[in-house]
N, C-alpha and C positions, 0 to 999 in steps of 0.2 A: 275147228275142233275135229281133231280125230276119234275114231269110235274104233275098239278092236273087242275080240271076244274075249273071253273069260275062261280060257282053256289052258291059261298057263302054270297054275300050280299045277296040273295033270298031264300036259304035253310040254313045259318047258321053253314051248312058245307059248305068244301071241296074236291069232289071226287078223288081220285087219279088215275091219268089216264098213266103214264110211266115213265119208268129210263132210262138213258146212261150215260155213262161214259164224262166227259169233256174232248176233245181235250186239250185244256190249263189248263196248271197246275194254281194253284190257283187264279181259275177265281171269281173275288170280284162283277163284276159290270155286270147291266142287264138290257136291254132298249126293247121297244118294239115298231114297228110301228104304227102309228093312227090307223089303219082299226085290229090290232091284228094276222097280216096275220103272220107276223116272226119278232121274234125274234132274238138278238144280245147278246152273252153273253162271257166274257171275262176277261180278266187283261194287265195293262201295255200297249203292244201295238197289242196284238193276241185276236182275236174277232171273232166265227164260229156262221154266220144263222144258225136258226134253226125255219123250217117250222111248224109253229103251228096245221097246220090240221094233221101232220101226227107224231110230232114231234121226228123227226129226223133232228140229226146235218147236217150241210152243209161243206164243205172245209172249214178250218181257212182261215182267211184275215187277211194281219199285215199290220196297219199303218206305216204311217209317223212319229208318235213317241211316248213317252210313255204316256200315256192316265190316269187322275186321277178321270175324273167322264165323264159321258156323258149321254147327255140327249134329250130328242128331244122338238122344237119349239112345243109351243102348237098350230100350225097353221098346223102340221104333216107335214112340206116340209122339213126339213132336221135334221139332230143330230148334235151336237154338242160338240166337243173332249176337255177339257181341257189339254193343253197340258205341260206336266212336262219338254220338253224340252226347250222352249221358254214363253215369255211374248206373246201369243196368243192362238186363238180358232182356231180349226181345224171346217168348213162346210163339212156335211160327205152326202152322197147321203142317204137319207131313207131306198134304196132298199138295195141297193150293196154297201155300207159305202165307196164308193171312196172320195176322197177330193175332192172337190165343187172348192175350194176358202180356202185362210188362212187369218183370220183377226186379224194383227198386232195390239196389244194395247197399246205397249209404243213406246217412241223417243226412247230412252235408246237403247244399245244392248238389242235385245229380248234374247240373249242366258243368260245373265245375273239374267232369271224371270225362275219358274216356276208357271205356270198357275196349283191352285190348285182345285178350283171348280167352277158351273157354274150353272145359271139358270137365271127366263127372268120374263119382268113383265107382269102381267097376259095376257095382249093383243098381246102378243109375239112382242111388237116393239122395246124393249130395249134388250139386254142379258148382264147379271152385271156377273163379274167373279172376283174369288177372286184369289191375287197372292203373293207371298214373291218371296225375291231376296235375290242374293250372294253380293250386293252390299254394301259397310260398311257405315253406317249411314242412309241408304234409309229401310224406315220401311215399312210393306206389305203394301198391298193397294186391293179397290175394283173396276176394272173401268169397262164401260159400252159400247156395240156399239150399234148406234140406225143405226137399220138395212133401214128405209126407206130416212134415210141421208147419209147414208155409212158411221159414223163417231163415231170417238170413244169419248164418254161424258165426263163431268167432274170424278177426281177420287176425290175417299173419302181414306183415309189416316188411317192407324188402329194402334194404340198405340202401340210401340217400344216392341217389343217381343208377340205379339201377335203370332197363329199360323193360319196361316188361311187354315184349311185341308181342306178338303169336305165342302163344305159349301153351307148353305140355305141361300138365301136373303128375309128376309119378306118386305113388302113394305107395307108402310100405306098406309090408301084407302084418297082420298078426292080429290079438286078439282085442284093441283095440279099440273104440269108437272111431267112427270114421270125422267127425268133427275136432276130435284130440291128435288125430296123424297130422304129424310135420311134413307136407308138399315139397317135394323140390320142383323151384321154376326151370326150366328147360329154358331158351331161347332157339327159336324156330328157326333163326337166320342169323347166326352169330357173326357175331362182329369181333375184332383185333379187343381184347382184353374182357371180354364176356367169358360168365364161367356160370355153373350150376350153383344154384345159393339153394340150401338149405333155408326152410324160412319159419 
């Protein structure tokens, strides 16, 4: 892991400030807390803090399960696990990534989903997550929890072979419900014949 400073939207560089080695083997994914104080960096379900003033890793922590994006609330109270075991989102503490809370998104067996990616609309009250399932004829989908009703929104449904990896939600701006805006899926790592669907 390289560490460099934070000088580059103002100087145009990047200082380079330290190396270590990663506890976790092929660590893909990397979140930071609102204030910048530490970092979380990992793969699957193994994720080791690492104190940014001094930047040294911290003890690995392993989740509850295996983890395909994560990301934090932009209101900075908690992260957010996409989880590849189940049809839900894991609530992870900020500090110490413990589990908050699990919030269930389908009726269905959840074990039947993997939750593939995640993110929220700008005012952090909605989090849309995208998921496929092992179910035959049930096509992936995008659904949403609005965190100030405890409840999971409508889903929007994504054409039969879709892939839905990693995924961006954009949202259009206007005057709106945020539960009534049509999402377009992004795909994070496109592939030969992948395109932005409307959904």
């Amino acid at each position: 892991v390289l560490a460099f400073g934070a000088d580059y939207p103002t100087q145009g560089t990047s200082t380079f400030r330290s190396s270590f080695l990663s506890p976790v083997s092929g660590a893909n994914l990397i979140v930071f807390r609102a204030n910048g104080s530490r970092a979380f960096i990992g793969s699957g379900s193994d994720f080791f803090p690492v104190d940014t003033a001094t930047d040294l890793p911290q003890p690995t922590l392993t989740l509850p399960a295996l983890v395909n994006d994560l990301r934090l609330r932009p209101d900075g109270q908690f992260f957010y696990a996409a989880s590849n075991d189940a049809g839900e989102l894991l609530e992870l503490d900020s500090f110490s990534l413990t589990v908050n809370r699990t919030l269930l998104l389908v009726t269905e067996p959840p074990q039947n989903f993997h939750t593939k990616g995640v993110d929220f609309t700008e005012d952090g009250g909605i989090a849309w997550a995208a998921m496929d399932t092992d179910i035959p004829g049930v096509n992936p989908a995008v659904k949403g929890f609005k965190f100030q009703e405890n409840r999971v929104v409508p889903a929007a449904t994504l054409p039969a072979g879709a892939r839905p990896n990693k995924v961006a939600v954009a949202y259009a701006r206007g005057a709106f419900q945020p539960e009534f805006i049509r999402p377009v899926v992004k795909a994070a790592s496109p592939q030969d014949g992948d395109e932005d669907m409307p959904v």
